[in-house]
N, CA and C of each residue as an Amber inpcrd file, in Angstrom:
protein
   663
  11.4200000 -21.4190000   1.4080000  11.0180000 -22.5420000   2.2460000
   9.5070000 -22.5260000   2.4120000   8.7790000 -23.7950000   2.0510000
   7.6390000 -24.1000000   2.4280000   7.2170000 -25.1240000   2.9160000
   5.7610000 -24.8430000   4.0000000   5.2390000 -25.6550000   4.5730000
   4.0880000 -25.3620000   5.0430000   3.4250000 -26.3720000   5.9820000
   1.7000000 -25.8710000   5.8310000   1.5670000 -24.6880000   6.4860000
   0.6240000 -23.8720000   6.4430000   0.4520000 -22.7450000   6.8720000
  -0.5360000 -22.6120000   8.4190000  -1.1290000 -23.7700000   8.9430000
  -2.1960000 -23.6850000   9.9910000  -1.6010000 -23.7770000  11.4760000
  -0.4370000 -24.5340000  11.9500000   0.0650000 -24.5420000  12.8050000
   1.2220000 -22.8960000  13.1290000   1.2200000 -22.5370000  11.6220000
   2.3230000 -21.0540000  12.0020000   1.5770000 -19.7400000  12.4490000
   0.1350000 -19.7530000  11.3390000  -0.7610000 -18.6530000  12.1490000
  -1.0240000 -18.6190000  13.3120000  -1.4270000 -19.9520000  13.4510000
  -1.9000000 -20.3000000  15.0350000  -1.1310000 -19.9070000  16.1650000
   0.3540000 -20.7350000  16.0140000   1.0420000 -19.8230000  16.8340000
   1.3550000 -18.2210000  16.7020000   1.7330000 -17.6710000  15.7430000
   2.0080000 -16.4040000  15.8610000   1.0080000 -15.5220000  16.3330000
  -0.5240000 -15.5710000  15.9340000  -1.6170000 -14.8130000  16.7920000
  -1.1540000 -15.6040000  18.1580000  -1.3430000 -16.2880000  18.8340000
  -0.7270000 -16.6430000  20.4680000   0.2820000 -15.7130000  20.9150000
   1.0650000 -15.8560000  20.0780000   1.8930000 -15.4540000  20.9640000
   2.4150000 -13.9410000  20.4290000   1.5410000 -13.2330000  20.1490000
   1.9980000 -11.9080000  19.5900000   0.2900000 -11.4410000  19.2020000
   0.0970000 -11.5490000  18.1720000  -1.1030000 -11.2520000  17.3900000
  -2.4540000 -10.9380000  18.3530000  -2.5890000 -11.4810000  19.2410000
  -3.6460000 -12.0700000  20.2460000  -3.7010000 -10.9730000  21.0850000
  -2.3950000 -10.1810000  21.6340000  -2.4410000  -9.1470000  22.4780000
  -3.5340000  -8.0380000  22.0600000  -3.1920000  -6.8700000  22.9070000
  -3.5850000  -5.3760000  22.4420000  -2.6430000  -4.8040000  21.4640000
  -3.7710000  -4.1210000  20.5410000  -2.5070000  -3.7270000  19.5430000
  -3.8770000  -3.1480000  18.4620000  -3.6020000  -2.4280000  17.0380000
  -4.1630000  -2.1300000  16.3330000  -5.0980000  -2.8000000  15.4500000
  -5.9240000  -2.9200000  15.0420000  -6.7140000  -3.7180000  14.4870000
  -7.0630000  -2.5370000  13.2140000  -7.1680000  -2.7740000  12.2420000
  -7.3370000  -1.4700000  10.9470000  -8.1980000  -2.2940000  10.0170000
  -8.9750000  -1.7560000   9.6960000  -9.6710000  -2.4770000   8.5350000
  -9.8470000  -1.2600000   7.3520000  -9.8370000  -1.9170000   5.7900000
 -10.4180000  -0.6590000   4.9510000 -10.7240000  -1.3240000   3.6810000
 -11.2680000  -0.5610000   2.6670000 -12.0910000  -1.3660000   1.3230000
 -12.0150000  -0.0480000   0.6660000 -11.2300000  -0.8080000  -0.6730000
 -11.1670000   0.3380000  -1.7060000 -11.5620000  -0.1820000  -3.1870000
 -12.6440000   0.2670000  -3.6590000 -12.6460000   0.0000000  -5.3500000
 -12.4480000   1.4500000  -6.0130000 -11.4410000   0.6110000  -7.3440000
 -10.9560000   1.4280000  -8.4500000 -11.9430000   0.9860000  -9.7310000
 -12.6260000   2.3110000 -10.5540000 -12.7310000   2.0770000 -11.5890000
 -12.1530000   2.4970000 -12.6060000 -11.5590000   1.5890000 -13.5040000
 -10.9430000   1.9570000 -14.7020000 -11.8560000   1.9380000 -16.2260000
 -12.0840000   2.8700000 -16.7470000 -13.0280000   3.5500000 -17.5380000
 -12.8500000   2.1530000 -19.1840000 -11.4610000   2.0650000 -19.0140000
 -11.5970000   1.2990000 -20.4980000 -11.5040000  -0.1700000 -20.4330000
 -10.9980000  -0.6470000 -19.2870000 -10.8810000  -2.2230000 -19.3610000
 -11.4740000  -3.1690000 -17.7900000 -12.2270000  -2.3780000 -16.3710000
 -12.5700000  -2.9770000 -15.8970000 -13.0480000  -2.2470000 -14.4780000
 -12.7220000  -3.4010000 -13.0940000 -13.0790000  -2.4240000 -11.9650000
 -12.3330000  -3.2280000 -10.9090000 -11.3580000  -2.8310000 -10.0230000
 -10.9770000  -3.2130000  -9.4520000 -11.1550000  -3.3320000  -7.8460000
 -11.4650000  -4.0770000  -6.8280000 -12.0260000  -4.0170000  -5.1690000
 -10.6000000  -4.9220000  -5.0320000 -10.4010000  -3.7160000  -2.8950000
  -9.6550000  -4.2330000  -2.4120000 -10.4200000  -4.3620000  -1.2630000
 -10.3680000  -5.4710000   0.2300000 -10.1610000  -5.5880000   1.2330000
  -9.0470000  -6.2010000   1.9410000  -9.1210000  -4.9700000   2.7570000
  -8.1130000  -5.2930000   3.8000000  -8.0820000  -5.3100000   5.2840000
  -7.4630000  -6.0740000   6.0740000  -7.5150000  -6.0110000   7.6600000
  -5.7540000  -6.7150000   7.6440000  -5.8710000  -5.3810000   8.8250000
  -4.1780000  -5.3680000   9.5680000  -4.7410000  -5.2940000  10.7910000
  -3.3600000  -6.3720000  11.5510000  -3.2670000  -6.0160000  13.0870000
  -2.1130000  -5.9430000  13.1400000  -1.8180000  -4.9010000  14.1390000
  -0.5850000  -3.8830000  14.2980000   0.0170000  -4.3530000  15.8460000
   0.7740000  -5.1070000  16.1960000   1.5320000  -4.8960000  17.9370000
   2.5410000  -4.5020000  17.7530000   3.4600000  -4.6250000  18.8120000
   4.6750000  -3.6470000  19.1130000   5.7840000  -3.9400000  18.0160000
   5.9360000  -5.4090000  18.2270000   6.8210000  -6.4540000  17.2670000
   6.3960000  -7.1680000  16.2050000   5.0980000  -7.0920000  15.7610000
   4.5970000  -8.0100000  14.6220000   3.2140000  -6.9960000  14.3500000
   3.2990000  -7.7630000  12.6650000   1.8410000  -7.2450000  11.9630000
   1.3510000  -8.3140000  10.8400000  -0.0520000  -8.5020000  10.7300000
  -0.4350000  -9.4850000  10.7280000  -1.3290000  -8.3660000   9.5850000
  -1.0980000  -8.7450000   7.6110000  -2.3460000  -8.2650000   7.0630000
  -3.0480000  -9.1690000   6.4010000  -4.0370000  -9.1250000   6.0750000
  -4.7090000 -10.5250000   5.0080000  -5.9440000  -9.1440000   4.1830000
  -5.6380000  -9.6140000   3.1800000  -5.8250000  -9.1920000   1.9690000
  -6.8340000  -9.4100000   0.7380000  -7.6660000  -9.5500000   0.4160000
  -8.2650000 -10.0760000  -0.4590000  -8.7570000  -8.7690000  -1.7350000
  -8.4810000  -9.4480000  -2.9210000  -8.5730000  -8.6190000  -4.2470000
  -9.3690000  -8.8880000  -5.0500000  -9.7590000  -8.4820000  -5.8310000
 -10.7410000  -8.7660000  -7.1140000 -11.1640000  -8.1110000  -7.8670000
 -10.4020000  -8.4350000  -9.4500000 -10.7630000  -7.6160000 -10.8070000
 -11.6680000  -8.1020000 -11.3710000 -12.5160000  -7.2240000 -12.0280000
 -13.2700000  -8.0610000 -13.2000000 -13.5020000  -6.8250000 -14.1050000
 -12.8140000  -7.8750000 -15.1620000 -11.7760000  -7.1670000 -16.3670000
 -12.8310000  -6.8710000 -17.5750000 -12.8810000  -5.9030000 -18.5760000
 -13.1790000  -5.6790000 -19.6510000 -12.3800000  -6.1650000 -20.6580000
 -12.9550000  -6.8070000 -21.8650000 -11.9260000  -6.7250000 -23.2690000
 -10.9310000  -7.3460000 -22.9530000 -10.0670000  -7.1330000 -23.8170000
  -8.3940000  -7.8860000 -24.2150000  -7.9040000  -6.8590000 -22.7650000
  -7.8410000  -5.9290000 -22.8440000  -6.7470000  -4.6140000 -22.5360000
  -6.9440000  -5.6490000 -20.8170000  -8.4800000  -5.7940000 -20.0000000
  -9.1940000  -6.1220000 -19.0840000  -8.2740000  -7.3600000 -18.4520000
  -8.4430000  -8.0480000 -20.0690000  -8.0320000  -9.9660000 -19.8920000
  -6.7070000  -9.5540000 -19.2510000  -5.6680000  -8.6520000 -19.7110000
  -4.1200000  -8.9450000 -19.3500000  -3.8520000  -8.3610000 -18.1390000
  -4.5820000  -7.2020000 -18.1190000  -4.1960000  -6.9250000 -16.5540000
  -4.8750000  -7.6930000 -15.3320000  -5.7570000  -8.4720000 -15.7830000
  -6.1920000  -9.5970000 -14.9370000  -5.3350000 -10.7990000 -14.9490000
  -4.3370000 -10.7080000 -15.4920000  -3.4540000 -11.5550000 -15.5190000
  -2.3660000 -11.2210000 -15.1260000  -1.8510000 -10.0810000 -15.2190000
  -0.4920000  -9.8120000 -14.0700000  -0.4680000  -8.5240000 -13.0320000
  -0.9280000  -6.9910000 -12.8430000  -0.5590000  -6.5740000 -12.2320000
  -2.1420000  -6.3830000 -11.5890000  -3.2210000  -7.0590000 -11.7950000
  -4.2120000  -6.6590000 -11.1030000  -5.2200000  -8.0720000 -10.7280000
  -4.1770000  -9.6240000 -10.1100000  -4.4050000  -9.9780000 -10.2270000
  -5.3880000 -10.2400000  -8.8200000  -6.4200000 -10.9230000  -8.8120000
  -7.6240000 -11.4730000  -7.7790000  -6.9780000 -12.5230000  -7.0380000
  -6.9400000 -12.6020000  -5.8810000  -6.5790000 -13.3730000  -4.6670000
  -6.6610000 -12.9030000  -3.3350000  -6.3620000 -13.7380000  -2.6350000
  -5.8790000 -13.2770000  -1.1100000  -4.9180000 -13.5640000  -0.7040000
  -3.9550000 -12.5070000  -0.0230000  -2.7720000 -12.5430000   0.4350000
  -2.6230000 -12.5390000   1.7410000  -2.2870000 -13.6150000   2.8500000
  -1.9100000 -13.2980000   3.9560000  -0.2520000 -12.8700000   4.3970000
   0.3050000 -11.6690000   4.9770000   1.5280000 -11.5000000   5.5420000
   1.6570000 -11.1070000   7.0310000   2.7470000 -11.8070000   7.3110000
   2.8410000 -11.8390000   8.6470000   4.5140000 -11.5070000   8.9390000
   4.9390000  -9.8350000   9.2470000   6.0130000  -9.6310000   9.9440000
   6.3630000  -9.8380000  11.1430000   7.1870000 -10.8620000  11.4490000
   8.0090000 -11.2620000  12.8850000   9.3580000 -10.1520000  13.3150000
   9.2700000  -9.4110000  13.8330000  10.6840000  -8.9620000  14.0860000
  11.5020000  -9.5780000  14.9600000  11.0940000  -9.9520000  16.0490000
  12.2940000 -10.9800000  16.6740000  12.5400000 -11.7460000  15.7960000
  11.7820000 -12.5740000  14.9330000  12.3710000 -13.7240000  14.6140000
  13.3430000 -13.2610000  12.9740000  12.9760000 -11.7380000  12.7590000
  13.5080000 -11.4690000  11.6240000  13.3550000 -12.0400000  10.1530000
  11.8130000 -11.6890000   9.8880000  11.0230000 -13.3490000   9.1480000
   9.7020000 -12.5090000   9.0710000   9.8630000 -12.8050000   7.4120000
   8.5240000 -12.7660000   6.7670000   7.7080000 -13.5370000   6.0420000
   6.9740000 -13.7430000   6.9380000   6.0870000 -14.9250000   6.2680000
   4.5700000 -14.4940000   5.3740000   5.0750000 -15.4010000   4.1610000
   3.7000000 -15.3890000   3.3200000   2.8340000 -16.7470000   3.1330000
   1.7490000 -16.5000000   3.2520000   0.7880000 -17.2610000   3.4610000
  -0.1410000 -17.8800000   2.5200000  -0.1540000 -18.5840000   1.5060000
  -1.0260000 -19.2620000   0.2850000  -2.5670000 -19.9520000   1.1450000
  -2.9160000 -19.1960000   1.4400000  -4.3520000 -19.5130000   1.8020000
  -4.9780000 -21.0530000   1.1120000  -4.7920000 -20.8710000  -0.6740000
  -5.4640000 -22.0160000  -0.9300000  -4.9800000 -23.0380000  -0.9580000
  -3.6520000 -22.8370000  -1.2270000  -2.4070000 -24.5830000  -0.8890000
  -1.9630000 -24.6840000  -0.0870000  -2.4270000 -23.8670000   1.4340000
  -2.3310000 -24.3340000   2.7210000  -0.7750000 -24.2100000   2.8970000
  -0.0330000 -23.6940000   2.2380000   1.6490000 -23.4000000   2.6620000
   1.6400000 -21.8700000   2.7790000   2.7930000 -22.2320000   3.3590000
   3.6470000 -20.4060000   3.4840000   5.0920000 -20.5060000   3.3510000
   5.3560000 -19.7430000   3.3610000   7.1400000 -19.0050000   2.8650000
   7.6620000 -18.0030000   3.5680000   8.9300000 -18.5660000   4.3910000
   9.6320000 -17.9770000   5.2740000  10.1840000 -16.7510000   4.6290000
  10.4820000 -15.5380000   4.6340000  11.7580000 -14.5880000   4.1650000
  12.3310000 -13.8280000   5.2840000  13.9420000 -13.9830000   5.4160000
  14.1450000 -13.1640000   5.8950000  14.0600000 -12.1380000   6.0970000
  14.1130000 -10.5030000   6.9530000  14.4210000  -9.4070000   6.7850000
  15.9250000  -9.2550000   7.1630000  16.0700000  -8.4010000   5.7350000
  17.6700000  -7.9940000   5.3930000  17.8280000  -6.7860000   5.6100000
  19.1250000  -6.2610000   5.8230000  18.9240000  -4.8260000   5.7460000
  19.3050000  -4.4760000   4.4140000  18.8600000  -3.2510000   3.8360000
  18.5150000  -3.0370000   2.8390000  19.9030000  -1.8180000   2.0980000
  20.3590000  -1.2610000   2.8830000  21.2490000  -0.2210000   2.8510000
  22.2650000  -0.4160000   1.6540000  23.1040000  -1.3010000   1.5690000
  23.7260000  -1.6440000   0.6460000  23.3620000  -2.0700000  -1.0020000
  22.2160000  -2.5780000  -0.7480000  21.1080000  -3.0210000  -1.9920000
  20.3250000  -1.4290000  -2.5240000  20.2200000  -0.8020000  -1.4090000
  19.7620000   0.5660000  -1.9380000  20.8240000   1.7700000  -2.8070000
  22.3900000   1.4040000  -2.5520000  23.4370000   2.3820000  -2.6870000
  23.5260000   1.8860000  -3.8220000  23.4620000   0.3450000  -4.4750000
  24.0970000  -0.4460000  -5.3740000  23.2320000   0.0810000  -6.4770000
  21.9250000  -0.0010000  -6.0740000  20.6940000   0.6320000  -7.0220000
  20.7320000   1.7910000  -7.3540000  21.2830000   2.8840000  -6.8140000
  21.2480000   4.0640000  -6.9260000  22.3540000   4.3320000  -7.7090000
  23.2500000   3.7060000  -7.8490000  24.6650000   4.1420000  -8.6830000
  23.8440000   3.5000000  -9.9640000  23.4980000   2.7220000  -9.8030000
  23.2580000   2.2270000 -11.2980000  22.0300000   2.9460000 -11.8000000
  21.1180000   3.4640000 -11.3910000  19.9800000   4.5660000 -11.6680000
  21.1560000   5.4720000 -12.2220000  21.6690000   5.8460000 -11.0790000
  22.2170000   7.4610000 -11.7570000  23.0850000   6.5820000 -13.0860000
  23.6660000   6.1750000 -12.8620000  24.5960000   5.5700000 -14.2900000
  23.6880000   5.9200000 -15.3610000  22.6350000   4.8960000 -15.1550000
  21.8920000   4.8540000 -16.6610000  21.2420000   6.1600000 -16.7360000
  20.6570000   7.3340000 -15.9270000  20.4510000   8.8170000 -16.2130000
  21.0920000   9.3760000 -16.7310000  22.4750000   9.2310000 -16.9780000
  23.5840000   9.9140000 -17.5030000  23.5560000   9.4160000 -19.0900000
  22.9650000   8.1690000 -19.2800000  23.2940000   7.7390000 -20.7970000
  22.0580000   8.3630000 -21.4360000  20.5080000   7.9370000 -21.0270000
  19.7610000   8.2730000 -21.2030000  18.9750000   9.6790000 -21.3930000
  18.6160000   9.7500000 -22.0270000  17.8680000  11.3520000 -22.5890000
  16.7910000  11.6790000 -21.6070000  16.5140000  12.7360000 -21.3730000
  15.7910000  13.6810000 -20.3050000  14.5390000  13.7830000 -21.0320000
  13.3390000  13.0760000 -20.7620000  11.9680000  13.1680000 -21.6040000
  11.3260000  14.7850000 -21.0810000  11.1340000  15.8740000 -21.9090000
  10.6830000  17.0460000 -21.1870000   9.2550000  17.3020000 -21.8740000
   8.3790000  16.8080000 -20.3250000   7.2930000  16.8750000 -20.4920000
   7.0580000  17.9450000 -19.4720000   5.8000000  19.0960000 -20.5440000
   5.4020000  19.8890000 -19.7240000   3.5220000  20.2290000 -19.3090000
   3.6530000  20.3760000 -18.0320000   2.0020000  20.6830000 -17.7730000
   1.6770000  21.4740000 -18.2740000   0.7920000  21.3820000 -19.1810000
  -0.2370000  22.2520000 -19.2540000  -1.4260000  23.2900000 -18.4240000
  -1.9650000  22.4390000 -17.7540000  -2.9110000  23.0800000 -16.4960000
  -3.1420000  21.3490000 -15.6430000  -3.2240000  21.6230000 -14.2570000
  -3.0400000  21.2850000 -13.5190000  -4.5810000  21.2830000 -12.1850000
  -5.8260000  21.1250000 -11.8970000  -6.8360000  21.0550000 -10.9120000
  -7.1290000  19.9650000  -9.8800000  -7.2240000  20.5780000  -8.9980000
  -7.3010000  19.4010000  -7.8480000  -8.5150000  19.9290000  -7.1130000
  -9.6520000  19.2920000  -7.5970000 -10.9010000  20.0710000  -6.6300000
 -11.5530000  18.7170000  -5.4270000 -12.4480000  19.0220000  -4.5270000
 -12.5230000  18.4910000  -3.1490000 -13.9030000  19.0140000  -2.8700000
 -15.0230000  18.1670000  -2.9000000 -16.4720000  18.4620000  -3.0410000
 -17.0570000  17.4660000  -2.3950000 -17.7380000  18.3270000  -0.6990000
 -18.6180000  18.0250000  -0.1320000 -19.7200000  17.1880000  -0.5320000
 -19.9410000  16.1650000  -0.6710000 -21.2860000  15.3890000  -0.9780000
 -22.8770000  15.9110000  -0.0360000 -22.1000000  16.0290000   0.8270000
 -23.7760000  15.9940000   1.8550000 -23.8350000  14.5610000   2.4830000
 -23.2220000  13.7250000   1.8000000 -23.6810000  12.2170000   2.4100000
 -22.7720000  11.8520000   3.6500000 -23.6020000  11.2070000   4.8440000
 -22.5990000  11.2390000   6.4550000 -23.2420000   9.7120000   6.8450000
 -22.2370000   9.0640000   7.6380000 -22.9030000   7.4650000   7.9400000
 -21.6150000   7.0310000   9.0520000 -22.7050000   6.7580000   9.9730000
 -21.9570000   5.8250000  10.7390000 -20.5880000   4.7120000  10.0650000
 -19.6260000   4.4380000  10.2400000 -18.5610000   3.1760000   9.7930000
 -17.2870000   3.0380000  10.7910000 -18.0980000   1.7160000  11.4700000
 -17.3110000   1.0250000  12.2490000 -17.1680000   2.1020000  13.9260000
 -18.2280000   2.2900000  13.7740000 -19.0170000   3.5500000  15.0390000
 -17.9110000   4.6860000  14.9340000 -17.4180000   5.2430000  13.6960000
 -16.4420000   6.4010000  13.1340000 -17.4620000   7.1710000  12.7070000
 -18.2660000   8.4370000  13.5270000 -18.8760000   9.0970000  11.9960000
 -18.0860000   9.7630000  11.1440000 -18.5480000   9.7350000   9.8360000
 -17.8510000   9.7770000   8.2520000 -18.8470000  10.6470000   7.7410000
 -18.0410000  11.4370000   6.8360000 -18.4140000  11.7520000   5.6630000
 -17.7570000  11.7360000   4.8340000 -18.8740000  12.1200000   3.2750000
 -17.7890000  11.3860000   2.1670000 -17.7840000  12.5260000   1.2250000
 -16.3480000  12.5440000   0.6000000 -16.4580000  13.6450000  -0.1720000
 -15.9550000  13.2340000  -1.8790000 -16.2620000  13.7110000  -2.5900000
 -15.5260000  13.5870000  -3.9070000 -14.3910000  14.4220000  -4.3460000
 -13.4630000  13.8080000  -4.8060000 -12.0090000  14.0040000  -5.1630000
 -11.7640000  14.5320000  -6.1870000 -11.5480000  15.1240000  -7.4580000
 -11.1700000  15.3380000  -8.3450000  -9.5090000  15.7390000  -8.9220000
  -8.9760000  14.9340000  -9.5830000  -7.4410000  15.9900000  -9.8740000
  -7.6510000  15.3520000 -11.3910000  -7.4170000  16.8500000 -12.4660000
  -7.1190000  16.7650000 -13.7170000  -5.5920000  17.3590000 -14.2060000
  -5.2170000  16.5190000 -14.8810000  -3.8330000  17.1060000 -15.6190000
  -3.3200000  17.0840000 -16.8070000  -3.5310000  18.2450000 -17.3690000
  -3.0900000  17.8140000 -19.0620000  -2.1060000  18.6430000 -19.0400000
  -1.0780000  17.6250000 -20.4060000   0.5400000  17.7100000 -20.5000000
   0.3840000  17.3230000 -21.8980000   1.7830000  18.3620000 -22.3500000
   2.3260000  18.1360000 -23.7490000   3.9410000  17.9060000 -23.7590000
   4.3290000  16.6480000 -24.4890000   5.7970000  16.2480000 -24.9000000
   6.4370000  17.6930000 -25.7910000   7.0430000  17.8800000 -25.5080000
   8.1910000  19.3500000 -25.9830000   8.8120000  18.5100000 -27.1420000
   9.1600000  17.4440000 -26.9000000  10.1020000  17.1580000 -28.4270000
   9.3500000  16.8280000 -29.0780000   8.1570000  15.6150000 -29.1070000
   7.4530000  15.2350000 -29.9060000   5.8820000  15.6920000 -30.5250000
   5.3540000  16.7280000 -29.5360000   4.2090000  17.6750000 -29.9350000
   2.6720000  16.8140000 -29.1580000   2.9910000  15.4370000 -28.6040000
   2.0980000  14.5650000 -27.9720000   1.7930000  15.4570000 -26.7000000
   0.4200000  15.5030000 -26.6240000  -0.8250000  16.1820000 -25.5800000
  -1.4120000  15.0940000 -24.9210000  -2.0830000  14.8780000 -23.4420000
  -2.4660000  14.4420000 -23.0760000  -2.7840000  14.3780000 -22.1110000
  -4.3540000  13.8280000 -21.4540000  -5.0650000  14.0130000 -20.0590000
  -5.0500000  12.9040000 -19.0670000  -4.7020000  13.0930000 -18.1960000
  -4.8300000  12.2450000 -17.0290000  -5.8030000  12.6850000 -15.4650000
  -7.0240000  11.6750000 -15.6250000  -7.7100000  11.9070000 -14.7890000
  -8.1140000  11.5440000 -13.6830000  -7.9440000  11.5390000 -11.9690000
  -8.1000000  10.9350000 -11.6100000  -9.5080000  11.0420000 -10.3400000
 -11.0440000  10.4770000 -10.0450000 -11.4420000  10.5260000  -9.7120000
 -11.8080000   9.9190000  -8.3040000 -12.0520000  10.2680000  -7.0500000
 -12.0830000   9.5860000  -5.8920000 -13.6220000   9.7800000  -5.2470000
 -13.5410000   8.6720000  -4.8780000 -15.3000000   9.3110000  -3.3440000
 -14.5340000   8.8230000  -2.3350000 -14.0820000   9.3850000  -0.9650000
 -13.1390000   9.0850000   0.0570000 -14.3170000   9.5350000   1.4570000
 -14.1070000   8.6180000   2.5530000 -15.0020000   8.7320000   3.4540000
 -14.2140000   9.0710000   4.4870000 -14.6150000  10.1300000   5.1560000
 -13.5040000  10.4550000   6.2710000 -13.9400000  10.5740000   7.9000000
 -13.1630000  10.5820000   8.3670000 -13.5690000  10.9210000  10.1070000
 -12.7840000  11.9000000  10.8790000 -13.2310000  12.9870000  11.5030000
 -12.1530000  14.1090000  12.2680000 -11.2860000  12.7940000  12.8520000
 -10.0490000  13.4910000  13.2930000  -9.1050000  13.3160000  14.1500000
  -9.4780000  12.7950000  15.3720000  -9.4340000  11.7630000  15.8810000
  -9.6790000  11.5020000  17.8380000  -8.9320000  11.2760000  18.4140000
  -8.5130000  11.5720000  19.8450000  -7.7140000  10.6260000  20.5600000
  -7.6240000   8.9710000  20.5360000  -8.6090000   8.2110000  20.2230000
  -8.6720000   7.2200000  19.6430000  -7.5040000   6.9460000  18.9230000
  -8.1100000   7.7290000  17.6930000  -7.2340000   7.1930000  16.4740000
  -5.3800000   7.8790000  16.8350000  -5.3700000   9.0080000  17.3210000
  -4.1740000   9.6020000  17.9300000  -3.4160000   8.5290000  18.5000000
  -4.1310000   7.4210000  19.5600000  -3.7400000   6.5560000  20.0310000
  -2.8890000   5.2500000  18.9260000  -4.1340000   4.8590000  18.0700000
  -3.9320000   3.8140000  17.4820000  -2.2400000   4.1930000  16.5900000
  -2.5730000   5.8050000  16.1340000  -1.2210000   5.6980000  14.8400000
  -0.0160000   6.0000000  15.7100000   0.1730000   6.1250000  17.7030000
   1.4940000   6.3490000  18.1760000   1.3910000   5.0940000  18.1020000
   1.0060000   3.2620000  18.4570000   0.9980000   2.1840000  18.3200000
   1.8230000   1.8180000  17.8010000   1.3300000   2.1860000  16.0830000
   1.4690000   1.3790000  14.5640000   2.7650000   1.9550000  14.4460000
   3.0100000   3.3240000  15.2660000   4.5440000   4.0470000  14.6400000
   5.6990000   3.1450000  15.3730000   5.2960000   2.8140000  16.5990000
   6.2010000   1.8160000  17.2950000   7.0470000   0.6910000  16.2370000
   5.6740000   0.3860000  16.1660000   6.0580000  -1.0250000  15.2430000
   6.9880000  -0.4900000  14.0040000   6.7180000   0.6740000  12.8420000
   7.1120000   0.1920000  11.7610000   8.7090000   1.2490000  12.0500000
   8.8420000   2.1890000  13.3700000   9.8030000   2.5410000  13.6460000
  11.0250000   1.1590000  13.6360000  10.3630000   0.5480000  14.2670000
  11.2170000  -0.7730000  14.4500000  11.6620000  -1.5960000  13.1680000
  10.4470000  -1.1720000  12.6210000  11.2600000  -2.2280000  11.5570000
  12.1020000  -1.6750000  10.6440000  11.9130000  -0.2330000  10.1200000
  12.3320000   0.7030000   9.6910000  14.2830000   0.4110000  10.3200000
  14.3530000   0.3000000  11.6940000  15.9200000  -0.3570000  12.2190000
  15.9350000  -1.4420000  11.8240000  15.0960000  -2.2000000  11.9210000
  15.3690000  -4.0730000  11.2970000  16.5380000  -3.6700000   9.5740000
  15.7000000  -2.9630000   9.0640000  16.2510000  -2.9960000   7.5550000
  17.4230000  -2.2360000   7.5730000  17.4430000  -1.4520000   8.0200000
  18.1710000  -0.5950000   8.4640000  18.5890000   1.0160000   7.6890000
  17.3980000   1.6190000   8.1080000  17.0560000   2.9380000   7.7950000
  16.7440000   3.5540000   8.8310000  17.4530000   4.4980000   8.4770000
  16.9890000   5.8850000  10.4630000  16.3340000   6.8470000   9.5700000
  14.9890000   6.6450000  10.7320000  14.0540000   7.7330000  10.2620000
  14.3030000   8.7240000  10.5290000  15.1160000   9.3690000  11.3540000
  14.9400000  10.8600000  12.0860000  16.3060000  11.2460000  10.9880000
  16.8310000  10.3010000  10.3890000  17.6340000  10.8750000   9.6460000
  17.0500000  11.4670000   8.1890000  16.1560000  10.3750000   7.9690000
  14.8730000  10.4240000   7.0200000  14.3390000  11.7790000   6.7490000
  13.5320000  12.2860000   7.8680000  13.0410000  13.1810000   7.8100000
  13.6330000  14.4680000   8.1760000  14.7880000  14.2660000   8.3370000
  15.5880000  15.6720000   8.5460000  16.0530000  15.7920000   6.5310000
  16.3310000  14.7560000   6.1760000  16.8690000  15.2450000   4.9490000
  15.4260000  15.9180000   4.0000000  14.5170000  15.2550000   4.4550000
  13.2150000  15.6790000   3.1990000  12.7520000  16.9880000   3.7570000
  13.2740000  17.5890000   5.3580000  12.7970000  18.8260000   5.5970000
  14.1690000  19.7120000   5.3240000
């Protein structure tokens, strides 16, 4: 279902959005070495019953390899979403054709069991690819560089994890590298504050779909 999008934001910041509640902002660029570079921004607001993110992306692609993933999984836009839990409704937001699109929230439980029989099904037909590591580094290096962001002091550090692996049946070797600069801030009561908030909320929705977390995390411990 669609329709214009200016009268639904409007109300939903009123009457939800508008309160006290989390406000998160963050910006991430990826560079990819053979076909381009990818930037994200983002801002979420977090209340008890609703979350409100808007999104904006942008590739700019190298070459052929560049052209296609600028065409489907890394594509440039802005996305507005807006979870309602009373109203049980997710709305997406087309910024430039001024519509949006209702979706329900379903619970998911049954759609997850149905998926899983059929995973395991097809594991059983399918052959076991046995790939093994080779060597494995994950290093974490102090820059020196510190800056005020968003009155958070930060510092930033560089990331490193390397991993090279060889296919056992077929004799194929290969490296996977992945590089980060990540800016960080100690722990505050602040922020202590903000993530018991945000847990409210996605506790809740986490029941909307219908998944129990405490069941969750008893099985992964």
């Amino acid at each position: 279902m669609k329709k214009t999008a200016a009268w639904l934001a409007a109300m939903l910041l009123t009457t939800g959005l508008s309160s006290a509640g989390v406000v998160k902002s963050s910006k991430s660029e990826i560079s990819f070495k053979s076909f381009g570079k990818f930037s994200m921004v983002q801002a979420e607001k977090v209340v008890q019953d609703r979350k409100l993110s808007d999104t904006t992306s942008d590739f700019k692609g190298k070459g052929v390899l560049g052209g296609l993933a600028g065409k489907t999984f890394l594509r440039s836009g802005r996305n507005i979403e807006i979870i309602d839990l009373p109203a049980m409704t997710i709305y997406q937001i087309d910024q430039k054709k001024k519509e949006y699109t209702a979706k329900p929230i379903e619970k998911i439980v049954d759609e997850r069991a149905q998926a899983a029989e059929k995973e395991t099904a097809a594991g059983k037909q399918a052959k076991e690819s046995r790939v093994k590591i080779i060597r494995t580094e994950f290093k974490v290096t102090d820059t020196g560089e510190s800056q005020v962001i968003n009155q958070f002091p930060c510092k930033k550090y560089e990331v490193k994890w390397l991993v090279e692996w060889e296919d056992l049946d077929t004799g194929q070797k290969g490296t996977e590298r992945l590089d980060s600069l990540v800016w960080t801030t100690p722990m505050s009561e602040m922020l202590r504050t903000a993530q018991s908030e945000e847990s409210v909320f996605y506790n809740e929705y986490m029941k909307k779909i219908g998944l129990d977390m405490d069941k969750a995390q008893k099985d992964i411990l």
